[in-house]
C-alpha positions in Angstrom: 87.5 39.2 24.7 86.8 36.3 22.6 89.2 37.4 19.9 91.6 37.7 22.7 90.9 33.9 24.1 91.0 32.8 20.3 94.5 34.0 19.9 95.4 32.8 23.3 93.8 28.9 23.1 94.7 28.3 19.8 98.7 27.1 19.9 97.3 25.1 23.3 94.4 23.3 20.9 97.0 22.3 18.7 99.4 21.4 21.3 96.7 18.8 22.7 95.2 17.5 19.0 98.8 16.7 17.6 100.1 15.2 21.2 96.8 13.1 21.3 97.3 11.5 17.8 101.5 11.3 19.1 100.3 9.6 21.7 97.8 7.2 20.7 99.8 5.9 17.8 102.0 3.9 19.3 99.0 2.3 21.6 97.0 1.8 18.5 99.7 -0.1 17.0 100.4 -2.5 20.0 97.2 -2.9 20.6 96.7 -4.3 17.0 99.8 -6.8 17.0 99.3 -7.7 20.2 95.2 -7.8 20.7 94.2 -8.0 17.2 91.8 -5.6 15.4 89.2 -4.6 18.6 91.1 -3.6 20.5 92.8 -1.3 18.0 89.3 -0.4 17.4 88.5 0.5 21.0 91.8 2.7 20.9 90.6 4.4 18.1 87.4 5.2 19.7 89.2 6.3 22.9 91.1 8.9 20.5 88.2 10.5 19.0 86.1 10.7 21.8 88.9 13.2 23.2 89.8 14.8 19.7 85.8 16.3 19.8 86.1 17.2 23.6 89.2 18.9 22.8 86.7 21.5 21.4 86.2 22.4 24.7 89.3 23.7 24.9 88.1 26.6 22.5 85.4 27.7 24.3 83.0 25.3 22.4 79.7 24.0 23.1 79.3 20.9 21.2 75.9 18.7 21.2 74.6 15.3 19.3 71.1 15.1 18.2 69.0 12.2 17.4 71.5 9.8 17.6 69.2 7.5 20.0 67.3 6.4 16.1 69.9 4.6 14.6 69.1 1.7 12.7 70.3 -1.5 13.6 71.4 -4.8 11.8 71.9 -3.3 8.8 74.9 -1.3 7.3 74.3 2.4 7.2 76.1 5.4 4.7 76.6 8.4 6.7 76.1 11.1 4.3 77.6 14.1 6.0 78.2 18.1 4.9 81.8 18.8 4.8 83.2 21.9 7.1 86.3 21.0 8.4 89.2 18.6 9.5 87.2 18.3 12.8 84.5 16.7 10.7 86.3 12.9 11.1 86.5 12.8 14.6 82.9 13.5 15.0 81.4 11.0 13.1 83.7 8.1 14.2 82.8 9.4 18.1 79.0 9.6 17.0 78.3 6.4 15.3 81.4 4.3 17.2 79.3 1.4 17.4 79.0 0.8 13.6 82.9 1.1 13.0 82.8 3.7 10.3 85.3 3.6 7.6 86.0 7.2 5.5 86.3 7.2 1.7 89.8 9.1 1.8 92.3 10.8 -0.2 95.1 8.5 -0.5 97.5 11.2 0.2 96.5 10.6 3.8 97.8 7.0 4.0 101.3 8.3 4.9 103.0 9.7 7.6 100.3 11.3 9.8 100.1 9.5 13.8 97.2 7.7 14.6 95.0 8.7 11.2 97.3 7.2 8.9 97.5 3.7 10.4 93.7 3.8 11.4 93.0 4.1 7.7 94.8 1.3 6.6 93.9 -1.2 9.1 90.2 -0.1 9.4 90.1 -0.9 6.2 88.9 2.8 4.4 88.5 3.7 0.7 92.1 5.4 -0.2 91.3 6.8 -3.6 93.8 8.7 -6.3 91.4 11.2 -7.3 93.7 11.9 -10.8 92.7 7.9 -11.2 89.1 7.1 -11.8 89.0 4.0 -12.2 91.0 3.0 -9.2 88.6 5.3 -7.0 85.1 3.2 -8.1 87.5 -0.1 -7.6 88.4 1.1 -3.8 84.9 2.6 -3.0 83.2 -0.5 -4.3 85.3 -2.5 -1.9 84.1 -0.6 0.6 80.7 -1.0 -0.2 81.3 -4.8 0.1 82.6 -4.9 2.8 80.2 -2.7 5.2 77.1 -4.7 3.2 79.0 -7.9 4.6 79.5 -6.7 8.5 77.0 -4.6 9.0 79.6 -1.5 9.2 79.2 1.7 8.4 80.8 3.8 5.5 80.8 8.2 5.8 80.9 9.5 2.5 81.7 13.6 1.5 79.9 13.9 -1.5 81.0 17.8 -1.7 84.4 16.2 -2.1 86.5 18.9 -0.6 85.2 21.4 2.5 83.2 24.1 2.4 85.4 26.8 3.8 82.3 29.1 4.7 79.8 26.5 6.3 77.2 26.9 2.8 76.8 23.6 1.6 78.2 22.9 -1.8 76.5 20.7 -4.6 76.7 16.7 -3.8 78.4 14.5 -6.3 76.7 11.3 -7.1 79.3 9.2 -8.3 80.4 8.0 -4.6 77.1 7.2 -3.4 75.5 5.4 -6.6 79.1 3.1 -6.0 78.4 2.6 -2.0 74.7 1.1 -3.0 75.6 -0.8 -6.1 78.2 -2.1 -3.5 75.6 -2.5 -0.4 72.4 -3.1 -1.9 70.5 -3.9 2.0 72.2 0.1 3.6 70.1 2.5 4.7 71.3 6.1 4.3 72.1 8.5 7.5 72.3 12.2 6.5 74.6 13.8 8.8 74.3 17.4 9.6 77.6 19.3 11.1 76.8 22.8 12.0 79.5 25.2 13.5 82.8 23.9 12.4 83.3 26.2 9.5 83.0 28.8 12.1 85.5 27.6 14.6 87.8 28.0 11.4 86.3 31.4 9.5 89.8 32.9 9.8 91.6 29.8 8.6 93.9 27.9 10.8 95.0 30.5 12.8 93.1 32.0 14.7 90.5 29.7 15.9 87.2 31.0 16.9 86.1 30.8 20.4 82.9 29.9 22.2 81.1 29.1 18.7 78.0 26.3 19.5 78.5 23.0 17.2 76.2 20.7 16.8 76.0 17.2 15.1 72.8 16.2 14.0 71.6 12.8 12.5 68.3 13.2 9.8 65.5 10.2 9.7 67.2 7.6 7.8 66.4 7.1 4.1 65.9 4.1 2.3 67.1 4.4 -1.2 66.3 1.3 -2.8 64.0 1.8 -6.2 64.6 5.3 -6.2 66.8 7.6 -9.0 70.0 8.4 -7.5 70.3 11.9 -9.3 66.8 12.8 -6.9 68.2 11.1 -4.5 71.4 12.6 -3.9 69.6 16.3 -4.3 67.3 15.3 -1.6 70.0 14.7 0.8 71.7 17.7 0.0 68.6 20.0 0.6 67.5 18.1 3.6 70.9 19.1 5.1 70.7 22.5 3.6 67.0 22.8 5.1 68.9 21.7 8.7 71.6 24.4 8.2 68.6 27.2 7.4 70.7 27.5 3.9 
């Protein structure tokens, strides 16, 4: 029966996720010219908090844990495990209050409704990953800029998803930028369990009725400490979370 319901739901997921992000672009861009950044801000919020209860749609039940601990007055890097393109949605809808900016592929910067536009006037690290040196420029910006407003910057350090939910090895480069960058952040290791199986047959199908959980870690404070051990002890902590 679920396999049924999984071929069924799919094309009307879809349906709702791309008319949501055709919908909200146009109200995210007058709300920008004509409100100014906030309420562009509070329209992007609006959008994600129904792009995670779209889930719903597939039979999903979705959960946040330990979100009450966050850490406040500081600016915090989300370090997060990397499953799937519903990944985005839930850390902006988790940690809303801390307007979170993405460290991003460039390629995304164009052409897409709603994500396209959010990432260029939320001010998120675009990066050319076939240019080095333009990548540390844009993520040290970032850095910068969440150490200055108290913000909050999620950072992928598997670099691209883990199609099968194990938890590939952490690159350090992105993170040792972020705190050179934002010397006062505290780090948030964020565990997302359940995507990957929403998506074990790719695209198409989706998976129904699969559990998903978002879990935030006890915050780590990083200053005086080796970022090679530092990096590995995020990664296992999350791995530890994921029973890997």
């Amino acid at each position: 029966m679920k396999s049924i319901l999984g071929y069924l739901l799919t094309p009307i997921f879809y349906l709702y996720y791309g008319l949501a992000l055709v919908i909200y672009h146009p109200i995210q861009v007058l709300a920008h010219k004509l409100f100014g950044d906030y309420a562009r801000r509070r329209v992007v919020d609006s959008l994600n908090f129904w792009l995670v209860n779209g889930l719903y749609l597939m039979g999903c039940r979705i959960k946040y844990h330990r979100l009450e601990n966050l850490p406040v007055d500081r600016p915090i890097i989300i370090v997060s495990n990397h499953q799937s393109l519903f990944d985005i949605p839930a850390v902006v809808n988790g940690f809303k209050q801390y307007y979170t900016k993405f460290i991003s592929k460039i390629e995304l910067s164009k052409n897409l409704p709603s994500i396209s536009y959010n990432l260029i006037h939320g001010k998120s690290a675009l990066i050319d990953r076939n240019n080095g040196a333009q990548s540390v420029k844009e993520i040290f910006k970032l850095g910068r800029l969440i150490q200055e407003n108290n913000y909050a910057a999620c950072i992928y350090p598997e670099g691209t998803r883990s199609k099968t939910g194990k938890v590939k090895k952490f690159m350090t480069a992105g993170i040792n930028t972020m705190l050179r960058a934002a010397p006062d952040a505290v780090i948030i290791p964020f565990v997302i369990d359940g995507h990957s199986k929403i998506m074990r047959s790719g695209m198409f199908p989706l998976h129904f009725g699969e559990k998903i959980t978002y879990t935030m870690l006890d915050p780590i404070e990083p200053k005086g400490k080796d970022v090679e051990e530092l990096v590995s002890s995020i990664q296992q902590r999350i791995k530890d979370e994921l029973g890997q």
